[in-house]
NUPA-309843 format. One line per 5 residues: their letters; for each residue x negated, y negated, z of N, C-alpha, C. Coordinates in steps of 0.1 Angstrom, whole numbers, m for minus. Layout:
BEGIN
a> X,Y,Z,X,Y,Z,X,Y,Z | ...
This chain:
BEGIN
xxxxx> 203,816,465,195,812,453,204,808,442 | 217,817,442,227,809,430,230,797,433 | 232,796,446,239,783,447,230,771,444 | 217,777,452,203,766,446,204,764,434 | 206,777,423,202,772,408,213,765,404
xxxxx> 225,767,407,236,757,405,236,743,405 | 235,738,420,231,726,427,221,719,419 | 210,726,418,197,714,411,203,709,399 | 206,718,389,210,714,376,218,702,378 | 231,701,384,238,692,380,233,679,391
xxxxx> 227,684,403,219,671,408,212,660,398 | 205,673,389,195,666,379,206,659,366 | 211,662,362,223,659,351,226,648,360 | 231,646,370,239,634,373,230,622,378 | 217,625,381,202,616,381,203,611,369
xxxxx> 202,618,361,195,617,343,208,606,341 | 220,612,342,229,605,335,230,587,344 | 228,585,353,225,573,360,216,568,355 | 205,573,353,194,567,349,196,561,334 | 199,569,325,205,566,310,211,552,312
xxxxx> 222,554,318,234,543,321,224,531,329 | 217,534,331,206,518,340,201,512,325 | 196,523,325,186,521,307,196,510,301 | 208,518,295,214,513,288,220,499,288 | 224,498,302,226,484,308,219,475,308
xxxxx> 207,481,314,192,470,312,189,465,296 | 189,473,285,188,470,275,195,463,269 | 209,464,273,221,458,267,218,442,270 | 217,444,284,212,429,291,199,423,281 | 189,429,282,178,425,275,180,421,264
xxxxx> 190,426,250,196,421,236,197,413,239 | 211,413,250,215,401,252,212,385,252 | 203,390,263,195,375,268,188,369,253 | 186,380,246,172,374,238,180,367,229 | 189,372,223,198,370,217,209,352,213
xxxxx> 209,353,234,214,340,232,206,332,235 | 193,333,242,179,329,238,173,315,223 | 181,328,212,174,326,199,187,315,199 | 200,317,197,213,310,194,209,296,200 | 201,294,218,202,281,222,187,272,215
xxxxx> 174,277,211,168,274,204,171,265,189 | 183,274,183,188,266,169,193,253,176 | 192,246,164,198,236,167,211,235,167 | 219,227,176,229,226,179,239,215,170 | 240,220,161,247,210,147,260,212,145
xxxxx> 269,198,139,282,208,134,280,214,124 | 294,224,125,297,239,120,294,233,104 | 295,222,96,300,223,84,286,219,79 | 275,217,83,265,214,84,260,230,81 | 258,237,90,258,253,88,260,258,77
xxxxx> 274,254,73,282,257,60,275,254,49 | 269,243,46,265,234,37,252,242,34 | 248,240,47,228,249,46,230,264,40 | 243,272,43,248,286,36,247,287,21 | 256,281,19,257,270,5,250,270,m3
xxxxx> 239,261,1,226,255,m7,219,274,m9 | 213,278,3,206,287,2,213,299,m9 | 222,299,m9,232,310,m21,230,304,m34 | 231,290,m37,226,283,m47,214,288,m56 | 204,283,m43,191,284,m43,188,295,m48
xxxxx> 194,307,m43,191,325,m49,193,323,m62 | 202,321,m65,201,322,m80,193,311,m89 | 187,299,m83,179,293,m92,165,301,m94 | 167,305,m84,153,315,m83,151,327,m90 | 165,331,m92,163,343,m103,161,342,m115
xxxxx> 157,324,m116,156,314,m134,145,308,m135 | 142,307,m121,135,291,m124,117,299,m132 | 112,307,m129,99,315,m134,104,323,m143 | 117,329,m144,114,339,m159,124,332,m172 | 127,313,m167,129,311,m181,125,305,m191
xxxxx> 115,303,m188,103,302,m201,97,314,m206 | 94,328,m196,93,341,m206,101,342,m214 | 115,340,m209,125,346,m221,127,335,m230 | 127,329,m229,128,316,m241,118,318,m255 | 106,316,m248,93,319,m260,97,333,m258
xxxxx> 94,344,m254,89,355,m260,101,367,m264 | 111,363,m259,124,368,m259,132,363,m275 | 137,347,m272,146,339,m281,140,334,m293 | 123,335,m288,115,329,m299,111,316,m300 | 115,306,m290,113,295,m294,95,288,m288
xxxxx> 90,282,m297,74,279,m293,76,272,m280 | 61,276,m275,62,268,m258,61,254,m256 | 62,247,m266,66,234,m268,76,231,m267 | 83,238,m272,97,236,m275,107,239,m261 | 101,249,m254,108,252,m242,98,245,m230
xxxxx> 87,233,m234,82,229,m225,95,212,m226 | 96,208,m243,106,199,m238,118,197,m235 | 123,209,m236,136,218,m231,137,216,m213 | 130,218,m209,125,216,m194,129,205,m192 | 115,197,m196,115,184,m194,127,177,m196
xxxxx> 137,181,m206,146,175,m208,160,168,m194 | 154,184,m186,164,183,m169,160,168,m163 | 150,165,m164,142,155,m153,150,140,m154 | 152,141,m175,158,131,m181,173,128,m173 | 180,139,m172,196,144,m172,195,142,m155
xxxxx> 182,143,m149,184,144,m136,184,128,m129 | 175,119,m133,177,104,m134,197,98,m133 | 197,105,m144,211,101,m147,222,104,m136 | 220,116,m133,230,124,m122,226,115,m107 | 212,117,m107,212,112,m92,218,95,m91
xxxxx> 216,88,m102,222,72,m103,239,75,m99 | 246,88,m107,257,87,m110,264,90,m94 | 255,104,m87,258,110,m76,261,100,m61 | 251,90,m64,249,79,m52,259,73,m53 | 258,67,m63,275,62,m66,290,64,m66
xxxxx> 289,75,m69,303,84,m67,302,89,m52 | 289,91,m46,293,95,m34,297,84,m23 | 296,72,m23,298,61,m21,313,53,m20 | 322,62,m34,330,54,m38,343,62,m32 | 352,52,m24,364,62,m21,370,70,m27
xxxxx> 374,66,m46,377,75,m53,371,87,m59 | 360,88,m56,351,107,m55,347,108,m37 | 340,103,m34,332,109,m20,321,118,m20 | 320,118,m10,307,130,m14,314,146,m15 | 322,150,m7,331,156,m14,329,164,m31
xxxxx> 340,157,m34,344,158,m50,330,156,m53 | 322,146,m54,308,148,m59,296,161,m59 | 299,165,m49,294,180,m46,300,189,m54 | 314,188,m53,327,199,m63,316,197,m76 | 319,182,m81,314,181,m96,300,192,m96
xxxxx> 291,187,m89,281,193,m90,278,204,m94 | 281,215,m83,284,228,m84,289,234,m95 | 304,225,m103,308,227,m118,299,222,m128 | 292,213,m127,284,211,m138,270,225,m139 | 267,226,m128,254,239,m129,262,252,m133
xxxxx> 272,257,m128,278,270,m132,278,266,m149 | 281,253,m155,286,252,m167,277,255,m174 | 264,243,m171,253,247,m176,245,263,m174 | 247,269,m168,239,285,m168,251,288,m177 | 264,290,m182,270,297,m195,261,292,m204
xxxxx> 259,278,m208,250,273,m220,240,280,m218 | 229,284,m205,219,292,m207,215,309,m212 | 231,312,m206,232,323,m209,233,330,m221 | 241,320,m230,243,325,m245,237,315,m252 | 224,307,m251,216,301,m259,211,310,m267
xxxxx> 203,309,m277,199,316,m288,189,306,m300 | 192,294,m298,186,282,m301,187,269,m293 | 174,261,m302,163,247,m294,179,239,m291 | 188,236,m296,200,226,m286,208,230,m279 | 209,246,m278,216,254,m268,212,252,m255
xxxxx> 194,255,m260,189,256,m246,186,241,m240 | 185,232,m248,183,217,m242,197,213,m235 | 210,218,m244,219,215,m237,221,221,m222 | 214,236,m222,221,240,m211,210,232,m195 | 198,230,m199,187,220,m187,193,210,m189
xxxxx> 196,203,m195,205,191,m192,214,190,m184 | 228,197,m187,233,196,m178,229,203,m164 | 218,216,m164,216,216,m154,204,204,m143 | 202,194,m151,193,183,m141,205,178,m137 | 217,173,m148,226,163,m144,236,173,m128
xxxxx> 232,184,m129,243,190,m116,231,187,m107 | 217,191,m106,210,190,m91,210,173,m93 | 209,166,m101,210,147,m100,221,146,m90 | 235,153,m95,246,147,m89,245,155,m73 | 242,167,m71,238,174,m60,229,163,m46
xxxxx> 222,158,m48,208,152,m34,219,145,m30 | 221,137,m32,229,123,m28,240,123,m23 | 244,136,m25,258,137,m19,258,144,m11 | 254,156,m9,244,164,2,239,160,12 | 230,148,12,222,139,22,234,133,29
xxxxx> 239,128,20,252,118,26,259,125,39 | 263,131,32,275,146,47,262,152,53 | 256,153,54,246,158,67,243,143,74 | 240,136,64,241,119,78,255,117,84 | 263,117,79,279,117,79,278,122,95
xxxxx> 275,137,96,281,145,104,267,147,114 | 260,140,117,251,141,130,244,126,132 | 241,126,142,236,112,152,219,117,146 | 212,101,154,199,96,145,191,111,151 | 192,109,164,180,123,170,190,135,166
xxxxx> 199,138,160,198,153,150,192,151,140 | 191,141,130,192,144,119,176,148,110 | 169,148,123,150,154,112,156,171,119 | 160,175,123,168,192,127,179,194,114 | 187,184,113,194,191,105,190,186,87
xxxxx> 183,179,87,180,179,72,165,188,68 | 160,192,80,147,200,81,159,217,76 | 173,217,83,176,227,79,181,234,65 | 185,220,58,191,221,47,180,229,36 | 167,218,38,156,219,30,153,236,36
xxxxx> 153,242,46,149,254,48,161,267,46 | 164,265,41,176,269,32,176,270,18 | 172,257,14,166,263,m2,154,263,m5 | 145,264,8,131,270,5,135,286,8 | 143,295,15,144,306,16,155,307,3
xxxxx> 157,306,1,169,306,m11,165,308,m24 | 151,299,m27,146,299,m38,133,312,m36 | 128,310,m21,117,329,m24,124,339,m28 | 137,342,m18,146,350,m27,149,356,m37 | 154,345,m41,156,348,m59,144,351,m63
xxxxx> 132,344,m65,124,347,m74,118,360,m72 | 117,363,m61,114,378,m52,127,388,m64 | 140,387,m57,151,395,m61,148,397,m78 | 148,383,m87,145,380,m99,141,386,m105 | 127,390,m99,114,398,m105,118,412,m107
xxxxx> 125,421,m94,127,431,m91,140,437,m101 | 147,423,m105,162,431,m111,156,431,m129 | 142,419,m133,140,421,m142,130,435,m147 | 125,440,m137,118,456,m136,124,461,m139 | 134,464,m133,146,472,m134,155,476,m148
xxxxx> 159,464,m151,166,465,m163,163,455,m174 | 158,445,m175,147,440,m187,161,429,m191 | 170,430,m186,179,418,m190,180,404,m184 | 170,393,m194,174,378,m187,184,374,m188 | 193,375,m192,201,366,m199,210,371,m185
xxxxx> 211,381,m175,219,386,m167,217,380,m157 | 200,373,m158,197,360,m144,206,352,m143 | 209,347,m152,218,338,m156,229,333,m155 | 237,346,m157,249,349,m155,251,349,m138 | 243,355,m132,243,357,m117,240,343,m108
xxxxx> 234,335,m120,230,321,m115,241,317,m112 | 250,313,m126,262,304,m124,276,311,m114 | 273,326,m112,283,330,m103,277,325,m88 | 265,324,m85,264,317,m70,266,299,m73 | 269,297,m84,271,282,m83,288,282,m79
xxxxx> 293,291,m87,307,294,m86,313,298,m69 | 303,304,m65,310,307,m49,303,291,m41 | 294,291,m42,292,272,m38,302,261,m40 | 303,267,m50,322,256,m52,334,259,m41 | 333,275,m42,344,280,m35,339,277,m19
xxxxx> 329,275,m12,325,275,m3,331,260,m1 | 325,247,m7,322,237,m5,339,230,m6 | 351,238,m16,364,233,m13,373,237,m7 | 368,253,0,373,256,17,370,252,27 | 357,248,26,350,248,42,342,231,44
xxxxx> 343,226,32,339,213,39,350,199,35 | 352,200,46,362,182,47,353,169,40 | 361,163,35,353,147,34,349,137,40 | 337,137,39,330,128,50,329,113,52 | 331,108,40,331,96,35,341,89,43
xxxxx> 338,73,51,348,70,62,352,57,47 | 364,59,44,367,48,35,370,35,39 | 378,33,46,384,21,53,372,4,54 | 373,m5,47,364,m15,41,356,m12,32 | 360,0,27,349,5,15,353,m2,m1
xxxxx> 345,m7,m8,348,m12,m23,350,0,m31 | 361,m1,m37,364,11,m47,354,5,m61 | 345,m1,m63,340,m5,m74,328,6,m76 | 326,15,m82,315,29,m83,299,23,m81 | 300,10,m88,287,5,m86,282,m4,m74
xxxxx> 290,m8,m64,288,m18,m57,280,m20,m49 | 273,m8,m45,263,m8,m33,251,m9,m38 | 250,m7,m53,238,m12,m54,228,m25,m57 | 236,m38,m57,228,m48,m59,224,m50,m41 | 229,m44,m31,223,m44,m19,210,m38,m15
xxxxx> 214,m23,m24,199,m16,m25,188,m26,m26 | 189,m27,m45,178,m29,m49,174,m44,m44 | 185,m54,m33,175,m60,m29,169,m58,m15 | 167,m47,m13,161,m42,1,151,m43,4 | 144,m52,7,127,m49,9,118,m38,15
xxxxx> 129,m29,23,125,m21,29,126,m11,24 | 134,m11,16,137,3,7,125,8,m1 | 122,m7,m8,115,m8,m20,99,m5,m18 | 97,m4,m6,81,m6,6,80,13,4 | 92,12,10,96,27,12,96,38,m1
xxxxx> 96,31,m11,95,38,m27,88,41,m29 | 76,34,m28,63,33,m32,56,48,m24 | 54,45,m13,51,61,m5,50,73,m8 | 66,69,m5,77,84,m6,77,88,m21 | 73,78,m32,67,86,m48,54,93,m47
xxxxx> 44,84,m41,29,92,m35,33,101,m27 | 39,105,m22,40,120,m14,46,132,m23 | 55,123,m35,64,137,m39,49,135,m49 | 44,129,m60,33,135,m64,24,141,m58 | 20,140,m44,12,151,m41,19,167,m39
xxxxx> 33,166,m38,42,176,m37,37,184,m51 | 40,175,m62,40,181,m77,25,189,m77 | 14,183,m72,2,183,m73,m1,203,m65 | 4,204,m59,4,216,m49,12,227,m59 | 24,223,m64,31,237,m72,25,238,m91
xxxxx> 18,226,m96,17,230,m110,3,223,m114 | m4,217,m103,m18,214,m108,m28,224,m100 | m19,227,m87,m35,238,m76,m35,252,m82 | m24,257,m86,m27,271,m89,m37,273,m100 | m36,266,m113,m49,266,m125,m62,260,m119
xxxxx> m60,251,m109,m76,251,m101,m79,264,m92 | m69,265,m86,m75,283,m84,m81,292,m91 | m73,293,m106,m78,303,m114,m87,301,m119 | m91,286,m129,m99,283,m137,m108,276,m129 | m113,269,m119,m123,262,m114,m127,265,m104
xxxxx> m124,268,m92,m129,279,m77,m144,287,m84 | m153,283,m78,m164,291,m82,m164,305,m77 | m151,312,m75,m152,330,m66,m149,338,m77 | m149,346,m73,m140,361,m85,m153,367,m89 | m146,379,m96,m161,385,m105,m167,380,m114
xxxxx> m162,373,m119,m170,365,m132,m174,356,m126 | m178,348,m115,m180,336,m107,m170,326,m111 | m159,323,m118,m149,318,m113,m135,319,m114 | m128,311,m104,m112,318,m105,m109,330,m94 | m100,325,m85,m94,337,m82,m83,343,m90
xxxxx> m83,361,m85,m77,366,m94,m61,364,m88 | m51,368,m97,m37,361,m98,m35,370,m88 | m37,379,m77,m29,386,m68,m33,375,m54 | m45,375,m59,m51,366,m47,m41,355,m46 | m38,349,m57,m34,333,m55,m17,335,m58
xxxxx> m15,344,m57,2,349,m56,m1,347,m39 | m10,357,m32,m6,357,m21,m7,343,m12 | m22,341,m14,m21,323,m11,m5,315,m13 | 0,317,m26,12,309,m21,27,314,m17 | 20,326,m13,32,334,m9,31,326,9
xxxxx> 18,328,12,14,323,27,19,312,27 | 17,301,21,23,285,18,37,285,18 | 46,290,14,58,292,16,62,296,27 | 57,308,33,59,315,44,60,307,56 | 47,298,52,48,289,68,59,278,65
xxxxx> 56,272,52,69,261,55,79,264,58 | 85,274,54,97,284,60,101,283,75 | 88,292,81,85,291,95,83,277,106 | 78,269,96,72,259,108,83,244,106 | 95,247,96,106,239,95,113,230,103
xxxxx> 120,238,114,127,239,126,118,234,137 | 107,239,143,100,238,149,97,221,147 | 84,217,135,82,207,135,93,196,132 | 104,197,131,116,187,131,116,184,145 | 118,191,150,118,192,164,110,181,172
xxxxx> 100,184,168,86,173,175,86,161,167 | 90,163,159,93,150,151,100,140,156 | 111,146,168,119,139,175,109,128,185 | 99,131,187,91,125,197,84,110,192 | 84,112,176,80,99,168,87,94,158
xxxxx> 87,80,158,90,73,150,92,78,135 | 101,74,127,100,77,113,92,68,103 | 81,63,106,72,56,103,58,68,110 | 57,67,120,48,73,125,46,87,123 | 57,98,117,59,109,113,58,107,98
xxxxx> 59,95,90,54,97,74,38,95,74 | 34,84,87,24,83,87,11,94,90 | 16,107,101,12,119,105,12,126,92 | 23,127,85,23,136,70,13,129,62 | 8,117,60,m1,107,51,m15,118,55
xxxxx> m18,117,67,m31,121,76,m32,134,71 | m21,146,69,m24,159,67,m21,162,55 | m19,152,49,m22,154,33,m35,152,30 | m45,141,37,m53,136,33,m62,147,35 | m62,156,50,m69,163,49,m69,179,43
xxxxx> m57,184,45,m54,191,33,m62,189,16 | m65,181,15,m71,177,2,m86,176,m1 | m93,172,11,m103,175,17,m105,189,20 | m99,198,19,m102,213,24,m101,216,6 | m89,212,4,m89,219,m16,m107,216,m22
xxxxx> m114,200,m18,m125,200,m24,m138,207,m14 | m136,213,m7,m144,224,0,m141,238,m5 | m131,237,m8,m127,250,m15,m133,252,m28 | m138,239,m36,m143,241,m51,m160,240,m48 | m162,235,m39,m175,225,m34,m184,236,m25
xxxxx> m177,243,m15,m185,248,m7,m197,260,m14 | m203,260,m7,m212,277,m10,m208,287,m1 | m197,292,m1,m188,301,1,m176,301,13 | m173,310,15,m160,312,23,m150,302,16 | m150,308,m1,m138,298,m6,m121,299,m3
xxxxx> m123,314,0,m105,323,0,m99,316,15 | m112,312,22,m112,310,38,m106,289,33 | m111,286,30,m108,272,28,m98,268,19 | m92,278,13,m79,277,5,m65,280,13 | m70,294,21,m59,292,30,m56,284,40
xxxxx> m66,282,43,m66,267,58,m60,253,47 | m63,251,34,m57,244,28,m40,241,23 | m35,251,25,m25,257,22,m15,259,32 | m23,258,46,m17,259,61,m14,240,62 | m26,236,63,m26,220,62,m16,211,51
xxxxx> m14,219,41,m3,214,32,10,216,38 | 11,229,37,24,232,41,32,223,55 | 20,221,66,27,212,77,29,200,72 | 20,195,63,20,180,58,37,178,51 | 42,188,41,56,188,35,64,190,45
xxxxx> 66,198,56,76,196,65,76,190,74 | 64,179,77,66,167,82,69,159,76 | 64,155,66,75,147,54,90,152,54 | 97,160,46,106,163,41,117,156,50 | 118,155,61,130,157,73,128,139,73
xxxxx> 115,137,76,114,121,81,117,111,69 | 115,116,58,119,106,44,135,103,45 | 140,117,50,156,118,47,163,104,58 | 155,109,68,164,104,76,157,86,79 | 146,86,78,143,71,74,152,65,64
xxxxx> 159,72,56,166,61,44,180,63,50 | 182,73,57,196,70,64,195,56,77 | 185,58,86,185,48,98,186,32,87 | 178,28,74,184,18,70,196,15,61 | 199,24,55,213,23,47,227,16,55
xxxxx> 234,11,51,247,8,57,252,20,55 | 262,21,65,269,36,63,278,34,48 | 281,29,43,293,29,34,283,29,18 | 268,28,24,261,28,13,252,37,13 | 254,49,21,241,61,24,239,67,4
xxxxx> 251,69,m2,248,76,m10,236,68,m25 | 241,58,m24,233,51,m35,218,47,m28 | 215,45,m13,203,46,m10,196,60,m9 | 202,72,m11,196,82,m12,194,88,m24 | 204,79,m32,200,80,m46,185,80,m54
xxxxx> 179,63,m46,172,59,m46,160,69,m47 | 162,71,m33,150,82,m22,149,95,m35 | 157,100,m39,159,111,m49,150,104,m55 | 153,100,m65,145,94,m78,132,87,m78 | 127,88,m65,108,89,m61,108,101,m65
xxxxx> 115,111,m62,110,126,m66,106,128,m81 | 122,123,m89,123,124,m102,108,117,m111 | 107,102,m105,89,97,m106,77,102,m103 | 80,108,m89,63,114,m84,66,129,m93 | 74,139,m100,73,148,m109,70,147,m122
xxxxx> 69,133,m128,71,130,m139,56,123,m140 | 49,122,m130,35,115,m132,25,125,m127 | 29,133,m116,18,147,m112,18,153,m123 | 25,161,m126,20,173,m133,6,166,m149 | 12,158,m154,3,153,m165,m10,147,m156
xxxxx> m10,144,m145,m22,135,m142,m33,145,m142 | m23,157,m132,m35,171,m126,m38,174,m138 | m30,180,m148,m35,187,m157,m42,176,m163 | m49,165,m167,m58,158,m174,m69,161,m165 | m68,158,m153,m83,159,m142,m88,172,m147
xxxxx> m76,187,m145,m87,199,m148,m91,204,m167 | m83,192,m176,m89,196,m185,m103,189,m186 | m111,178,m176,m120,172,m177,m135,186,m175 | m145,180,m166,m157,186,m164,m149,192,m146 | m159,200,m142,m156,207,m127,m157,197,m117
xxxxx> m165,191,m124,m169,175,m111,m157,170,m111 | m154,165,m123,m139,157,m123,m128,162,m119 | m127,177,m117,m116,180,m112,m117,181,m94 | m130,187,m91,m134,186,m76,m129,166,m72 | m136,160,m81,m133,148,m77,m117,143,m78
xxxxx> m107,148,m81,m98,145,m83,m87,145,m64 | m90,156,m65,m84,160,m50,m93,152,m43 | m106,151,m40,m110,141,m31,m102,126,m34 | m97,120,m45,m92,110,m48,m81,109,m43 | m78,122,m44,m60,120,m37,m59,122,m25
xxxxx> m74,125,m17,m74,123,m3,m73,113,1 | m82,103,m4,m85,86,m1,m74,82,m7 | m63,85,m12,m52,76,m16,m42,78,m4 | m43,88,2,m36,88,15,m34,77,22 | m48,72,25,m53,60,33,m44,46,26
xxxxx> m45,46,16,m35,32,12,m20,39,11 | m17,50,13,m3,52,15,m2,48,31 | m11,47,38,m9,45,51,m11,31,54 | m17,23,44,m15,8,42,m4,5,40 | 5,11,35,17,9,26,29,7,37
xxxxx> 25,21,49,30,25,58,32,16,72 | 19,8,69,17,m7,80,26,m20,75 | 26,m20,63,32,m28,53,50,m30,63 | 55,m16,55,65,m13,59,70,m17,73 | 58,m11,84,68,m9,96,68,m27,103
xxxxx> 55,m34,93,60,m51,100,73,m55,92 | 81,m49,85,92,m58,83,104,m47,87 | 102,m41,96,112,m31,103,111,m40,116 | 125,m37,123,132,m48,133,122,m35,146 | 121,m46,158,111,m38,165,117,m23,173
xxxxx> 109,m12,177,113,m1,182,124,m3,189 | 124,m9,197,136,m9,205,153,m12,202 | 150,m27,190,163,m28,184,167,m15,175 | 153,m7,173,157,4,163,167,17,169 | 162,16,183,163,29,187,180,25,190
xx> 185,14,196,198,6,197,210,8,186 | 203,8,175,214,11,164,218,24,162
């Protein structure tokens, strides 16, 4: 019997301990696989591309620790009326025109590149957040949005440039899908982190400070880790020269027109939908408006997917044309917009037609985002990507500059007029998709396209 009780024990111990060691193996294997599973899924981009999307997203944190609490602190902090810090703002959009003309061009020109034009960049926004930091008055603070429009101006163009630079036509709706999803995580971030560090200790001015230190490691990132992409050899050293090619581009100019109607419906989604949520939605307890947790979460959802559905729909994007992918984004805007006026319209399940609204938006922006980029690369000469992306930039700077005032006139009208507004900007889809036929008859036919 001793020897019995002896024997079992360690029979059983050296069972158990085998079995462990299978476990452990098995699981190890199982990480594993999943692991490099997820790795072969990413897209397969160069490394400095990665770098860049790092970059942006560290940027991006800290615009996000600014971009919502600095108009609290301005009015209610520094004192200045909300006028005053509304044309304080506005003033970036001015500064950002300028940067993006300057950025195309310099990124263009053998003597900056895109390169040094990124360096600049990065130095101009860290410079500008000190001006934000220790503003105290109306030209402190104007100076410091100025320069920071003039850093994101000089920022698009040069940025775009080195991600075309460094990947072929079928990467590049993957890798400019990833840039963009980089400082869409970048910017939740911050505003998330922002909120949390202002609970905490009640000091804005320390957003600030933290801003221009992630502008400061974006420098340091951007003059370790990325080479110049710019191939100079037949290039005009003249800063301006690629542009009388632009602007006589017929295709470009077809292409303006759109890609401004899409960034105003962009505008239309972040600073005209949320006050039609609050103030015109027939829901809530008072019968109208939802309440502000509701419509935080709603666009917390809206982010969440564009975040998520990034990658993925670049992907499939590969299967269509870049005409036929702005034209799919035209279609899910339209209807998207059609769901916002069911949302003010319906006799009920409004919270239900806002988020299906919001799902429908969100795919519509990241089938855009990727296909605009790289449509203006497939026509650009290479020696001239940065001044045609210039271009492409400054529909944004237009379609921001005409949404926000348009929405807000529709909802200061009657409820009709504002229900009717978004149906308006559904049926304008449809002539952006006129615009979009326009376009693709004076594009060389699919085949020569796919050749180049």
């Amino acid at each position: 019997m001793k020897g019995d009780d002896i024997s079992f024990p360690g029979a059983d111990s050296h069972h158990s301990d085998t079995c462990v060691h299978s476990l452990n193996v098995y699981l190890g294997y199982s990480v594993n696989f999943r692991f490099r599973s997820l790795l072969s899924w990413l897209p397969k981009l160069d490394r400095q591309v990665w770098i860049l999307a790092f970059g942006r997203l560290l940027s991006q944190l800290g615009n996000g620790f600014t971009l919502f609490y600095a108009p609290i602190f301005f009015v209610n902090q520094v004192g200045l009326s909300a006028t005053a810090v509304g044309i304080g703002l506005g003033s970036s959009s001015i500064s950002g025109v300028v940067g993006r003309f300057i950025g195309g061009s310099a990124s263009d020109s053998p003597r900056w590149g895109r390169r040094k034009t990124l360096l600049a960049s990065a130095a101009v926004s860290a410079v500008a957040d000190v001006a934000l930091a220790t503003a105290f008055n109306f030209p402190l603070f104007v100076l410091g949005n100025m320069l920071m429009g003039l850093g994101i101006g000089l920022y698009w163009p040069a940025t775009e440039a080195v991600v075309a630079d460094l990947t072929t036509g079928d990467e590049r709706n993957e890798a400019f899908a990833l840039v963009r999803l980089a400082d869409s995580l970048g910017l939740s971030l911050g505003i998330v982190l922002g909120g949390a560090l202002i609970e905490l200790t009640g000091q804005y001015r320390l957003l600030f400070v933290i801003d221009g230190v992630t502008y400061v490691l974006f420098f340091g990132i951007i003059y370790w880790a990325i080479a110049e992409t710019l191939q100079t050899e037949g290039q005009s050293s003249s800063l301006f020269s690629g542009w009388k090619t632009a602007l006589g581009d017929r295709r470009l100019w077809i292409f303006a027109c759109v890609n401004t109607l899409i960034t105003m419906y962009l505008a239309q989604v972040q600073s005209t939908m949320p006050l039609y949520f609050s103030n015109i939605v027939p829901a809530g307890e008072k019968g109208t408006g939802f309440s502000t947790a509701i419509i935080s979460a709603l666009f917390t959802w809206h982010v969440a997917l564009t975040a998520l559905c990034q990658l993925p729909v670049a992907r499939f994007l590969n299967r269509l044309t870049r005409v036929k992918a702005l034209g799919l984004s035209l279609l899910l805007w339209g209807a998207g917009f059609i769901c916002i006026v069911l949302t003010g319209t319906a006799s009920g399940g409004y919270l239900l037609w806002a988020a299906l609204a919001l799902a429908v938006l969100a795919i519509a922006t990241v089938t855009y985002l990727p296909s605009a980029s790289a449509f203006i690369i497939d026509i650009a000469p290479e020696s001239m990507r940065g001044v045609y992306l210039s271009i492409n930039s400054q529909c944004w700077a237009i379609g921001y500059f005409i949404g926000p005032p348009l929405g807000g006139w529709a909802l200061d009208q009657s409820a009709q007029v504002a229900h009717g507004f978004w149906l308006a900007l559904a049926v304008s889809s449809l002539g952006g998709l006129g615009i979009l036929y326009a376009l693709n008859q004076v594009l060389p036919p699919p085949a020569t396209r796919s050749s180049e």
